[in-house]
N, C-alpha and C positions, 0 to 999 in steps of 0.2 A: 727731795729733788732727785729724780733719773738723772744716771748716767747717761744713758742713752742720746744722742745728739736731735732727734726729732721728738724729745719729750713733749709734752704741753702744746705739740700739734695735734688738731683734730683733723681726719678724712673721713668723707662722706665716700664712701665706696658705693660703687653701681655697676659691678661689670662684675663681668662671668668668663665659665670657661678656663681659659688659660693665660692670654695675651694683659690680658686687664689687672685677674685676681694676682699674678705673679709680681704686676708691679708695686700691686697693695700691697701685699708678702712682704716686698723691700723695705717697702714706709714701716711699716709695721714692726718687721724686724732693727731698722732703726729707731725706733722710740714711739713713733704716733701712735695717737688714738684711732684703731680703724675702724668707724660704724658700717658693718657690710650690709644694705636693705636688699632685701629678699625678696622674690614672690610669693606669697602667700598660697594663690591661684596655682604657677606651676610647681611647685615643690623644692622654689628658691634657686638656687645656681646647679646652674646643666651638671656641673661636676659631680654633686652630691650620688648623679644616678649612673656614676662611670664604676665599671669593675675594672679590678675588684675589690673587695669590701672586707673591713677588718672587722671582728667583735668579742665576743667571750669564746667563741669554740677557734677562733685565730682568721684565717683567710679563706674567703670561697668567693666563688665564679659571682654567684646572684645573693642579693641579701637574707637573708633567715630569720633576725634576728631586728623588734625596733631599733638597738641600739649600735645596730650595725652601720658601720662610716666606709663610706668610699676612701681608696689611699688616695685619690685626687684630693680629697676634701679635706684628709687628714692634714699631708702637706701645705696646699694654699691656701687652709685655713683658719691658721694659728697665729695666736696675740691678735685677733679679730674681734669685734663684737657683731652677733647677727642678733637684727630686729627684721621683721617682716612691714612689708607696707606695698599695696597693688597701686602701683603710679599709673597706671591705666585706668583708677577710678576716681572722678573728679574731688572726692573727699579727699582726697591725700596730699591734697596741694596746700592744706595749711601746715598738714603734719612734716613735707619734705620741706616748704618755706623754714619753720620751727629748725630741723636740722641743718639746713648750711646757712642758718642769717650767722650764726657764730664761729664759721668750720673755717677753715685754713684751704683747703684742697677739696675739689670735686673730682674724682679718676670715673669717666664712663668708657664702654667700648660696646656701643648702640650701633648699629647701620647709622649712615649717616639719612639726616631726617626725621629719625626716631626721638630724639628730643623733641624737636621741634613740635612735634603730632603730641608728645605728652606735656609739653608747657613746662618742662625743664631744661632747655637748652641755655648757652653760653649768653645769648642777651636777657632773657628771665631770670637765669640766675646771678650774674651780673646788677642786676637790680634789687637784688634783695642783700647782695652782700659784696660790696664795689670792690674788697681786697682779699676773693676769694680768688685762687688760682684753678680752673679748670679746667682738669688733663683728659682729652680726646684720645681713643687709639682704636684706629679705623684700617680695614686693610688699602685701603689707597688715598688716606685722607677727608678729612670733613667734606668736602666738594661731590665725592662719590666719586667713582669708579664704573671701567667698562662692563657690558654684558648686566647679570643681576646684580653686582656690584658688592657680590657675595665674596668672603674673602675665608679660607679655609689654609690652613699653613701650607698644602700641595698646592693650592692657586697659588700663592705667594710664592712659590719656591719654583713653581715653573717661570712666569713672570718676570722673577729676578735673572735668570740665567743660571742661576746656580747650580741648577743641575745638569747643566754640562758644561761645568769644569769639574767634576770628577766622576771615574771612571774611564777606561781604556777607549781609545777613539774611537774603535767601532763598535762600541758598544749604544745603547740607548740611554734614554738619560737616568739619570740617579739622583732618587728621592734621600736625602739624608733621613737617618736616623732620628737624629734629634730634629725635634720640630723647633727648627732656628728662627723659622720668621714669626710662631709666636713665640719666643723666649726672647728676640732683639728686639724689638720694638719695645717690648717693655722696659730695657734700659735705658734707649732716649727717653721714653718716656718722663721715668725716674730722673736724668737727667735736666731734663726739660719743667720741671716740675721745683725740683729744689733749685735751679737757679733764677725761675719767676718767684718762686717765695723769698731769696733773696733781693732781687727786685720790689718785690710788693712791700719787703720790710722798710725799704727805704723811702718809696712812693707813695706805700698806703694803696697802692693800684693792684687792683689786682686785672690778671691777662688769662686768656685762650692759647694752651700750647696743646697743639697740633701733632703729630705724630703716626703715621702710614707703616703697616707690615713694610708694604711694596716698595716703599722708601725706605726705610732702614734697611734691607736686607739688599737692595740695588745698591745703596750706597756703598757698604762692605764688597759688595761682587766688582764694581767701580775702583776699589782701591788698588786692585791687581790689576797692572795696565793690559789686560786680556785684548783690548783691540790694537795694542800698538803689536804684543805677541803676533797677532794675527798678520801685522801690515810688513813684519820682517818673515814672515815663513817660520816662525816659532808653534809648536803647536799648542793648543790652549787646555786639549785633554788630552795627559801622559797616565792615568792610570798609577801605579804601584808607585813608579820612579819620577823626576823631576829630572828633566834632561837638564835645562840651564840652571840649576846648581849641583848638579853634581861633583860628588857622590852622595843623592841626595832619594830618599825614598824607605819605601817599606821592603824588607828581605825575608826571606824563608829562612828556618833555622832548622834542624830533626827536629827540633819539637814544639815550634810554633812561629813567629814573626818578630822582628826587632824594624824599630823605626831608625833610618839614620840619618842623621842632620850634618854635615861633613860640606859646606860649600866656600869656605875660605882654605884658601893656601894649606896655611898650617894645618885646618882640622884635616882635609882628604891626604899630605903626605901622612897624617896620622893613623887614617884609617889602611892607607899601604903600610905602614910600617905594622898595624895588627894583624893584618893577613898575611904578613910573614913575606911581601914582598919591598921592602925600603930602595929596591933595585929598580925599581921603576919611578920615584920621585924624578929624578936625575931625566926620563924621559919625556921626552917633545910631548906625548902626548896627551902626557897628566901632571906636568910639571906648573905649568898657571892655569888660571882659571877659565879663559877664552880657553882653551886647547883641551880642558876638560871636557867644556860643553860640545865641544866638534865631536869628540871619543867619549860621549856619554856610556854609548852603547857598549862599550867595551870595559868603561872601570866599573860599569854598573856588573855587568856578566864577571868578568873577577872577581869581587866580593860575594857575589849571591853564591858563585860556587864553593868559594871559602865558604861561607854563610849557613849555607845547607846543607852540609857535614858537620855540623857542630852543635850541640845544646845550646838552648837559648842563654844560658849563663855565662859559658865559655866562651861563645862569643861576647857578651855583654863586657866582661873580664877583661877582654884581650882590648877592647875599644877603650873603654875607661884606663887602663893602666896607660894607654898612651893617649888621654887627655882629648877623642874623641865624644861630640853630644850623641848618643843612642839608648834606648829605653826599650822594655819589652813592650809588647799591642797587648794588650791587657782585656779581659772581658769586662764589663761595665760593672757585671756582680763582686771582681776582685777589684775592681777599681774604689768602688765606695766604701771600701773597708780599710785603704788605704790609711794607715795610723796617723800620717801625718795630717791629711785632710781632717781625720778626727779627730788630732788633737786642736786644728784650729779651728775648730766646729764649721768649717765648711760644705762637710756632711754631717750628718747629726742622726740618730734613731727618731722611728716615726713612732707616736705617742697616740693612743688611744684614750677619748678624753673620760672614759669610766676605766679602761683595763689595762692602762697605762702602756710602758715603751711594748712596743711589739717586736718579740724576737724575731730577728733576722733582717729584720726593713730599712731601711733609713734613706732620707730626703736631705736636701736641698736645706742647708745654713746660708748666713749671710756669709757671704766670701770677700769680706773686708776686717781689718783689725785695725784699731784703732789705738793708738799711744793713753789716750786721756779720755776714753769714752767708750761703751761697750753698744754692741751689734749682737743680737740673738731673739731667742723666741722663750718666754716662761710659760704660754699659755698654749690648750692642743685646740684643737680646732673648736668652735662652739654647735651646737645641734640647731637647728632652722629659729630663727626667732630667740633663742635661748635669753639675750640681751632685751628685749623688749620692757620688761619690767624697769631693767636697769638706767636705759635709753629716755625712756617715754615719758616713768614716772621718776627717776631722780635728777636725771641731766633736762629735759623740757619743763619738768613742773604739772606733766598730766593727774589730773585724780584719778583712784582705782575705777570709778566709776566712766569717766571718758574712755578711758584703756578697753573696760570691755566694751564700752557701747562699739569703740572703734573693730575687735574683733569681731562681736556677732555681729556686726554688718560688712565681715571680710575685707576689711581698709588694712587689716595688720593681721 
């Protein structure tokens, strides 16, 4: 028996890209069994054809190589099983029936419609297996969405507002780095997902959970009352610094940037007492927190100019010894090399499934630790179809002779 807490669950996986495979990633990385089906027709999940591509001669732009894997693929595609099957052609409806009359979880992330047109949507499949849980992740929801009703993580993030609240006010708005609205949605998803299987464990029912980029990522923008900011004269994009928690923001240092977190009492007399001014506590105008935020502009400009005379360590030093929150801005390359991260496999080396770890790489671990039960990945990504034998003839009961009929007539 698995340690793992999603053991002896089975998911039917059908989604691609990023928003969907990532939330399969998590099941996955929790215990389940993930059957990923693939297109046979296009050359299975969009990711496979992202650069760049890892293989025996290491990393390049374009592929070289058959055995060369996308680092998309590599990442979201591990502890997966890929079978191939063209759900666009009417033979496939016995073979997809065959996999989720027994499955636990259906995860898609179709336009919305697109079941429907292939005869695997939530009521057809609902009927073949009444306590299966089937996880939708659409950018505005099953109902659809405005315009083509295309959803791309920059629709989503325009959409949301998100991108203006950061960045300086007169600036234009700001695409985050990380593609947020497809990385959050897949955690409601996940979410949504293991608390209908707990549901369905006690019901025997299984449900339809629903889940929108547009929605997830509004929700989070929602959390910061950004229109109450608005209805007191508070501004909503401050750029570098945070007027109302000050002394609160990002600083220049000689030799790069330190973030500072300093908006209770104690933490900002702490940060005067490391700039070597404790002579200003005592003042009206940094002395509580309303009186901060009036003199944002001011204890912010006292720090930064302490700030940027100083090595990012000596300042970092000076904060810490007096019990101030501040950390260096770190590039993302020294960030995931962070030992702590690695030693709680939150980040993890990316694995090549012929030429093993690849130096220098590494992805995305499950970023959960568990007292009585383990979260990770033993397996690298599988090659298109690789599981099909596995799949078809040991877990459905196919003969070798169905198996090819069903390829040379391109079903699988």
């Amino acid at each position: 028996m698995s340690d793992q807490p999603l053991a002896g669950r089975t998911v039917i996986d059908l989604t691609t890209a990023l928003a969907g495979p990532y939330a399969t990633l998590l099941l996955a990385g929790l215990g389940a069994t993930v059957i990923k089906v693939e297109n046979p027709a296009t050359g299975g999940d969009s990711s496979r054809n992202n650069a760049p591509y890892v293989g025996g001669d290491g990393l390049s732009v374009s592929r070289q190589n058959p055995d060369d894997m996308s680092v998309s693929m590599l990442a979201r595609g591990r502890n997966k099983q890929s079978v191939t099957l063209n759900l666009k052609d009417e033979r496939s409806r016995r073979v997809f029936a065959d996999l989720v009359r027994d499955a636990d979880v259906l995860v898609e992330n179709y336009s919305p419609g697109v079941t429907g047109r292939l005869g695997i949507d939530y009521a057809a499949v609902h009927e073949l297996n009444p306590r299966l849980v089937y996880t939708s992740i659409t950018g505005f929801g099953s109902q659809g969405g405005p315009g083509s009703g295309k959803a791309m993580d920059s629709i989503i993030q325009a959409l949301s507002g998100v991108m203006l609240t950061a960045g300086e006010p007169d600036e234009g708005p700001v695409r985050f780095g990380l593609p947020v609205g497809d990385m959050l949605a897949p955690l409601f998803a996940v979410i949504g997902t293991l608390s209908a299987l707990m549901q369905a464990d006690q019901s025997g029912e299984g449900q339809h959970v629903d889940v929108s980029m547009l929605g997830a990522l509004t929700s989070l923008v929602a959390c910061e009352p950004f229109d109450a900011f608005a209805a007191v004269g508070m501004p909503q994009r401050t750029g570098a610094m945070v007027p109302r928690l000050a002394p609160f923001g990002i600083l220049p240092t000689a030799d790069g940037h330190i973030a500072l977190s300093a908006p209770t009492d104690a933490f900002a007399h702490g940060a005067l007492r490391a700039v070597g001014r404790p002579d200003l506590i005592e003042d009206t105008r940094f002395h509580s927190r309303d009186q901060r935020v009036r003199h944002a502009d001011e204890i912010h400009a006292l720090i930064r100019e302490w700030s940027s005379a100083r090595p990012t360590a000596e300042a970092l030093d000076a904060f810490t010894e007096h019990g101030v929150p501040a950390a260096e801005v770190r590039e993302p390359r020294d960030a995931v090399r962070d030992p702590l991260v690695r030693r709680r496999e939150e980040v993890v080396p990316v694995v090549h499934p012929t030429h093993g770890p690849v130096e220098g790489l590494a992805t995305t671990g499950v970023p959960i630790r568990f007292s009585a039960a383990r979260a990770g990945f033993d397996r690298p990504a599988p090659a298109l179809g690789e599981h099909n034998d596995a799949v078809y003839r040991e877990k459905l009961g196919y003969s070798p002779e169905e198996i090819a009929e069903l390829a040379a007539e391109s079903v699988i």
